[in-house]
C-alpha positions in Angstrom: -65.7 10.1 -33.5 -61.9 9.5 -32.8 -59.7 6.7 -32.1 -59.2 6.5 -28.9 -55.6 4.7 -29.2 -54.0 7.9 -30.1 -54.6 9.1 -26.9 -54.0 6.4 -25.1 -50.4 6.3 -23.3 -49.4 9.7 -25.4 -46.5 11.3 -23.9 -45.0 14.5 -24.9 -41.4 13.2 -24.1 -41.9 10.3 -26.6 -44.2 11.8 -29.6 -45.3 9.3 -32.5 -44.3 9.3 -35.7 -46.1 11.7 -37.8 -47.1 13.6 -34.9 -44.8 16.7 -35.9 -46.4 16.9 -39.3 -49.8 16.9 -38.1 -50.4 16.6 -34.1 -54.3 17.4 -34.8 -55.6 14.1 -34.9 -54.2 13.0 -31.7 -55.3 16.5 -30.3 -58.9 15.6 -31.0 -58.3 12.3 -29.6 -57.1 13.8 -26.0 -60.2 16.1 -26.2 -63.0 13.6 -26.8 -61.2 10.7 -24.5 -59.1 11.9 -22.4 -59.4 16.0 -21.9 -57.3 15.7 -18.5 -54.4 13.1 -19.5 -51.9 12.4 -16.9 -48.1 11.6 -18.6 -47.1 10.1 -15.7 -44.7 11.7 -13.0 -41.8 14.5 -13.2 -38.3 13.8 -11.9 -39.3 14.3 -8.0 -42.6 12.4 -7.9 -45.3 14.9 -9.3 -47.8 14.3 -11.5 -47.7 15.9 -15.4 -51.1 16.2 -17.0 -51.7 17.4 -20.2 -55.1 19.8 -20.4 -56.5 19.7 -24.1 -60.1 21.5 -23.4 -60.7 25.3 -24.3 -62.8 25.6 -20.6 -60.0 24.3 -18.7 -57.3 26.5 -20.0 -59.1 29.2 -19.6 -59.8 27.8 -16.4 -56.3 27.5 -15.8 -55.5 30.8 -16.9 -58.0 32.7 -14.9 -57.0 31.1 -11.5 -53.4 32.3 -10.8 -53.6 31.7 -7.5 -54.4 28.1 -7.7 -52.0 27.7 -11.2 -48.4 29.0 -10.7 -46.7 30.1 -13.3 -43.6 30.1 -11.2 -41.1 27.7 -12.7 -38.0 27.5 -10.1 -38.9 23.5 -8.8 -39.6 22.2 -12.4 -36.7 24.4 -13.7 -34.9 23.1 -11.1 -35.1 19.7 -11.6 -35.0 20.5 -15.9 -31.8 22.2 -15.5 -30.2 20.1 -12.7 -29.7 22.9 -10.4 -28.8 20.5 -7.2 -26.2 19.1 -9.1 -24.5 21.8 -10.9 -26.2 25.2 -9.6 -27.9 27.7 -11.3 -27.4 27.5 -15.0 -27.7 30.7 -17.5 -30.8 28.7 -18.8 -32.4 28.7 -15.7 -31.2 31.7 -14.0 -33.2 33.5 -17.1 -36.1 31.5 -17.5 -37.0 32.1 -13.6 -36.5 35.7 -13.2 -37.9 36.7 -17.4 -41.9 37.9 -17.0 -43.4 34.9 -18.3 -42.3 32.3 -15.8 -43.1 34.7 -12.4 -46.4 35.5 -10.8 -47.3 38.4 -8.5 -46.1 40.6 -7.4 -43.0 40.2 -9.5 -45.1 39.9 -12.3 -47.4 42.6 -11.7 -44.5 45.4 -11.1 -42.1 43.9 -14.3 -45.5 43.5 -16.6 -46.5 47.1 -16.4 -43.2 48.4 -17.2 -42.8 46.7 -20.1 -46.5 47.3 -21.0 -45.6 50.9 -20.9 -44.2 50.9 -24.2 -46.7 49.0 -25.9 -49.4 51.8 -25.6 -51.9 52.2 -28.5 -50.0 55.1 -29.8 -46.5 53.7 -29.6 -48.2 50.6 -31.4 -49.4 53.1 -34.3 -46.2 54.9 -34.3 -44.5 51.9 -35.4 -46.2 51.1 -38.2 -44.7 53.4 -41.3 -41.1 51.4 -39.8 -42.5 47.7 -40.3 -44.0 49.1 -43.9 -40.9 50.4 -45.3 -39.5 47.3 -43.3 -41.6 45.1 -45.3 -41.5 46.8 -48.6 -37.6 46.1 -48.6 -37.4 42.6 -48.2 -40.1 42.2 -50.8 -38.6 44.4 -53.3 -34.8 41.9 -52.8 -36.9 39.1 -53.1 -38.7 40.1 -56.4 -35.1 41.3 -57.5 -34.2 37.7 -57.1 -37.5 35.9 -58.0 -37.7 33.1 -55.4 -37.6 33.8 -51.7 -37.6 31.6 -48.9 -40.7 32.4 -46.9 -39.1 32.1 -43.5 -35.3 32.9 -43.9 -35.8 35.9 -46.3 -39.5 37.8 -45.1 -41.2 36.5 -41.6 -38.0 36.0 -39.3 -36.6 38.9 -40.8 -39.6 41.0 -39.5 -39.1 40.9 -35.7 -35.6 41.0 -35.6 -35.7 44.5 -37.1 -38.7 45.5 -35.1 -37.6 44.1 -31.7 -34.0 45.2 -32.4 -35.3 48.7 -33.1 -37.4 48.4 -29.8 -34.1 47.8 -27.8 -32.6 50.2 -29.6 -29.7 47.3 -31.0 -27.5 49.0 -33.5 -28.9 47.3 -37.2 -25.0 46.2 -37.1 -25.0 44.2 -34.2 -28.5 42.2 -34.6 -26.7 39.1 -36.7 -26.5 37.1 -33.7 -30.2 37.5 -32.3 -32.4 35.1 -34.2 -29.5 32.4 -33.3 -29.6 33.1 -29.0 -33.4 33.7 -29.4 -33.6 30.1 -31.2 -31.1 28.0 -28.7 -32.5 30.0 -25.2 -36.3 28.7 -26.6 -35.0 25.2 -27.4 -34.3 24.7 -24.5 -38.2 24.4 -23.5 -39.1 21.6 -25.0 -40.7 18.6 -23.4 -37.3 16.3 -23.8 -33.7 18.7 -23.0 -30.9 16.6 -24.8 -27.3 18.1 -23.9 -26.5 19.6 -26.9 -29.6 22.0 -27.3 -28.8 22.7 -23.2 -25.2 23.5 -23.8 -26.4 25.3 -26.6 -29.1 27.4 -24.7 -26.5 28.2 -22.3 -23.8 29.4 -24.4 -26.6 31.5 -25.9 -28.0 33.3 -22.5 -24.2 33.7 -21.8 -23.4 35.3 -24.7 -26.8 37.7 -24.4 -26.0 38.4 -21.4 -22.4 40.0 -22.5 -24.0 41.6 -25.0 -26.2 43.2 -23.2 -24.1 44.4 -20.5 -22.2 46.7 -23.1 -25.5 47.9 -24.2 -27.3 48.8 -21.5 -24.3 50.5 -20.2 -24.0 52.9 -23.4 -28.2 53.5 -23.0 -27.4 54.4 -19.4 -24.9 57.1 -20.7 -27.3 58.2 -23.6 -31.0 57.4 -22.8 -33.3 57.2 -25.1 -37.4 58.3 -25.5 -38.8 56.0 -22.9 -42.1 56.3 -24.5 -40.0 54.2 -28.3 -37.2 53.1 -26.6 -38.0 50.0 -24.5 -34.8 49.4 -23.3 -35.1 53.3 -21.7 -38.1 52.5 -20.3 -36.6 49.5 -18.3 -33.4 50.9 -17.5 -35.8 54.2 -15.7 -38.5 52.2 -14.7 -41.7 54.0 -13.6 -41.9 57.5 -13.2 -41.6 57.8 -9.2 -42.2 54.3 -9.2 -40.3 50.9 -8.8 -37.0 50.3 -11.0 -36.4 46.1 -12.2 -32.9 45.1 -10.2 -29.8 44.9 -12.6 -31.2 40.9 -13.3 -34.3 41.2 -14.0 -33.7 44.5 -16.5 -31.1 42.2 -18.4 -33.2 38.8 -18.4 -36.3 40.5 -19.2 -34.5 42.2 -22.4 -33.6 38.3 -23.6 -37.5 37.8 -23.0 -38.9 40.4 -25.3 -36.2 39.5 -27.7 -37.8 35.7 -27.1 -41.1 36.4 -26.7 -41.1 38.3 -30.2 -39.4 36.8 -32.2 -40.5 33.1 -32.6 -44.1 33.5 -32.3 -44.4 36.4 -34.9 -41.4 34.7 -37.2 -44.2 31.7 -36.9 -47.8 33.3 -37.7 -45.9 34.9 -40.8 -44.4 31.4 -41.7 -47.7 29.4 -41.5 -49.9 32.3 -42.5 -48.2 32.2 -45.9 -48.1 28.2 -46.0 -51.8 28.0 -45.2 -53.0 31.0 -47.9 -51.0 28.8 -50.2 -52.5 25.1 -49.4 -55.6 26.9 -49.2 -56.3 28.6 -52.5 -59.8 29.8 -51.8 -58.9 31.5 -48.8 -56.4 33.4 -50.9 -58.9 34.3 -53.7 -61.3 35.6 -50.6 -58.5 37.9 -49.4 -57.9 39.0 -52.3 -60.7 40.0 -53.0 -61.6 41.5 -49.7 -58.6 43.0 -48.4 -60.6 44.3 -44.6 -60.5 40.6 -44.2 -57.0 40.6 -43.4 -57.4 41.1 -39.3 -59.7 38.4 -39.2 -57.2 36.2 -41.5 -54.4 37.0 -38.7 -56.5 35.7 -36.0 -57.6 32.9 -37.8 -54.0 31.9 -38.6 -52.9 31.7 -34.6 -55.9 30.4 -34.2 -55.9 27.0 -36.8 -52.6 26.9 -36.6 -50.8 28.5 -33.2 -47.6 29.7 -32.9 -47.0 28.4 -29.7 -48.5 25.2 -29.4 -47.9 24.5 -25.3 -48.2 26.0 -22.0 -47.4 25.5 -18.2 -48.6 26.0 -14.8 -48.0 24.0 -11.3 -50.8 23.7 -8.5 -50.2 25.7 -5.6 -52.6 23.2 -3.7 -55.0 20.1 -4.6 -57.7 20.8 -7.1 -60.4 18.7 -9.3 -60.7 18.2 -12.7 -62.0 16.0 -15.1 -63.7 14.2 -12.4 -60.3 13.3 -10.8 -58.4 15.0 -7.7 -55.1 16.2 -8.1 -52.4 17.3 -5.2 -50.1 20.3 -5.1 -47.2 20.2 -7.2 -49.1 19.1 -10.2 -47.2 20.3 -13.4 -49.9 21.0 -15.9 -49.2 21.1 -19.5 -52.0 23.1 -21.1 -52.1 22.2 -24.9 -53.4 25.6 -26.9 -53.0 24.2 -30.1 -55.8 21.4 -28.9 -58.0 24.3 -27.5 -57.8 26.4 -29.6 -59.5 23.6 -32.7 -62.0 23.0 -29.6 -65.7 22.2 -31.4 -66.9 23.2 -28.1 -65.7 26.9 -29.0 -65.4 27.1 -32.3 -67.8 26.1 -35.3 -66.3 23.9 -37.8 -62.9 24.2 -35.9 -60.9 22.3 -38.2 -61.5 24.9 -41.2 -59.2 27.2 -42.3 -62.3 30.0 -42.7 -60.5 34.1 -43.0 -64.0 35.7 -42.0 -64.5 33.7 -38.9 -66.2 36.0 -36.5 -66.2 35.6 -32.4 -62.7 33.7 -32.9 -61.3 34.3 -29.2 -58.6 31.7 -29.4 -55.4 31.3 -26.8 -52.7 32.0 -28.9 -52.0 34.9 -26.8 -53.1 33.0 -23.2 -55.5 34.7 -21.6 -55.5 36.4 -17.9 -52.9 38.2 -16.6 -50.2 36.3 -18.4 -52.0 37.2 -21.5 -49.4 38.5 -24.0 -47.8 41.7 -23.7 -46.9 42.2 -26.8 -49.6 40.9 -28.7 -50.9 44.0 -30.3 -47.5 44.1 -31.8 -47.7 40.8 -33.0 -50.7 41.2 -34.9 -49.5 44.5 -36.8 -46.4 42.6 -37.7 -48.6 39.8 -39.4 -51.2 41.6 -41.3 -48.5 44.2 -42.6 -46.6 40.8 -43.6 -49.7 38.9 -45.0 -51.4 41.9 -46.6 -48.2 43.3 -48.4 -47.2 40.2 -49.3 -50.3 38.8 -50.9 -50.2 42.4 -52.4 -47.2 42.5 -54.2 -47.2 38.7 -55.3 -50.8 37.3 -55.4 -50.2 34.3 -57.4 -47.1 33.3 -55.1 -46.8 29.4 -54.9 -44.6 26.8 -52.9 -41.5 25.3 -54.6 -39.8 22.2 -53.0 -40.4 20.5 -49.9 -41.3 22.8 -47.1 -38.8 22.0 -43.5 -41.1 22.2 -40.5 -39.2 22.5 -37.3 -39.1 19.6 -34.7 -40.1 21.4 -31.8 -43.5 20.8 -30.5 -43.7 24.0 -28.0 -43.8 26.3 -30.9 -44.8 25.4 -34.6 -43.5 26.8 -37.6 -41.2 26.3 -40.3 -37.3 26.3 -40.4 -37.6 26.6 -44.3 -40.3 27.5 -46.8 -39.0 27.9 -50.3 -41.4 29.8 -52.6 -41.6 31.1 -56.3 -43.0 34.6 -56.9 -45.4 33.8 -59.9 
């Protein structure tokens, strides 16, 4: 059983203390008490209900018809459109692929999934090796590393920069724009982090337009080069319009970078607090793709989700109307007892572990696949090269609830 006063009045806008450090307890709380939890109302009147059940997001996710992933009234409102037009922030976060539904969605999705084919995937691999290999051989060089800064958001910066085709010279700036564009998410938009989102779309945006303009002139191998494949679009098929290639660049950029920088960062945090996971891996090395998915799993890279009802539904034994905003909690679903066994066990064999960290339906990652090479090369080399690796100093989480991970995790080598 779980106390049901830490679900009672929670509010994503005005978190509790400790809730950063360890939102689980009041995650099991919501699910046991209060599974469909309304947060009150949005800035024109709507009701915002958090969803903390693994059957209603997947649900959710499965019914795009019903649950809009279209964001241009909440974004609206978020970025204060009527009052000072379209921003940068919200011109890109309602034209990018995640924030659209058919048939935008359906025509910008399967160019992008193009170049995410199972033999482009493979073809990728010897890079994020060698990749790997180097920043582990600086960091045993120097003896002490810091998990996040110097190895997992070092990883898809390379990776995604060499999917644009971004000259290695020119990729300082990425993890910064990536960083302030996604802050600008969260539950509670102060100015600063919304001055600083803009400046960083802006600034991409720029970028980009020199960029795209030199690919036009040289084109690349459509089939490696993503940013090709975008610029041609399909072959005798539909092209993306000169906003949608550019915003949808920022995306990938987005979409790969702070997830994967994540299930690096707490994969290595958790195989450290949890020695006897590490001994298993060790021990078995096939175990490392289950170990993957049972890191986004126990402990997601991105925590939240949203959709909007297109017209009045039930749930939880309650009617709501159209215009709902729905906040659909993965982290909570995805430590669901209802799905998983023993759900609050770190366990690197788990079998039949079909979590959410990747959504599910048609808004189900693109990228995912990519994702998951990234980690176990990361986790398995890693753990290869410095098995009896331990944590040194006081780990810095970041203060974001969307998306969990660490800003810095300092580490000695052993």
């Amino acid at each position: 059983m779980t106390d049901p006063a830490l679900a009672e009045g929670f509010d994503l806008r005005r978190l509790p203390d400790g809730f950063i450090a360890n939102p689980y307890p009041v995650y099991a709380a919501l699910r046991e008490h209060a599974p469909v939890h309304v947060m009150g109302r949005g800035p024109s009147g709507e009701s915002l209900i958090l969803l903390t059940r693994y059957a209603d997001l997947e649900r959710v996710y499965k019914d795009a018809a019903t649950f809009s992933s279209d964001k241009t009234v909440e974004f609206g409102a978020k970025f204060k459109v009527a009052e000072a037009g379209a921003s940068p922030l919200y011109r890109h976060h309602t034209t990018s692929l995640v924030f659209n539904d058919p048939p935008r969605h359906t025509r910008v999705r399967r160019i992008i999934a193009g170049a995410f084919t199972p033999r482009a995937i493979a073809a990728m691999e010897a890079g994020i090796v060698a990749l790997v290999e180097g920043l582990l051989d600086a960091a045993e060089a120097r003896g002490t590393i810091d998990l996040i800064e110097d190895f997992a958001a070092a990883i898809p910066v390379e990776v995604i920069g060499n999917l644009l085709g971004v000259p290695r010279s020119e990729r300082g700036p990425l993890r910064d724009w990536s960083l302030a564009i996604l802050g600008a998410l969260e539950p509670v938009l102060s100015p600063e982090v919304e001055a600083s989102g803009n400046r960083a779309v802006s600034e991409f945006l720029a970028y980009l337009d020199h960029l795209v303009a030199d690919r036009r002139r040289h084109p690349g191998d459509p089939d490696k080069d993503i940013l090709t494949r975008l610029i041609q679009g399909e072959v005798g098929g539909e092209r993306l319009s000169p906003e949608e290639l550019l915003q949808n660049c920022i995306f990938i950029l987005n979409a790969g970078h702070e997830t994967t920088t994540n299930l690096i960062g707490n994969g290595l945090h958790l195989l450290a607090e949890h020695p006897e996971a590490r001994a298993r891996l060790l021990a078995t090395p096939d175990l490392m793709r289950k170990a993957v998915e049972e890191v986004l799993r126990f402990e997601s890279s991105n925590q939240l989700g949203n959709r909007v009802a297109t017209t009045g539904f039930a749930m939880g034994g309650r009617d709501f109307p159209a215009g709902t905003q729905i906040t659909l909690c993965i982290g909570a679903a995805n430590r669901d007892p209802a799905q998983f066994p023993d759900p609050d066990t770190f366990d690197v064999a788990r079998d039949s572990n079909r979590h959410l960290a990747f959504a599910s339906g048609i808004h189900q990652c693109v990228g995912m696949a990519v994702a998951r090479l990234e980690g176990g090369v990361a986790l398995g080399r890693f753990l290869g090269r410095f098995p009896g690796y331990r944590l040194d100093g006081e780990p810095i989480r970041s203060q974001r609830v969307r998306f969990r991970g660490f800003l810095r995790l300092p580490a000695r080598l052993g």
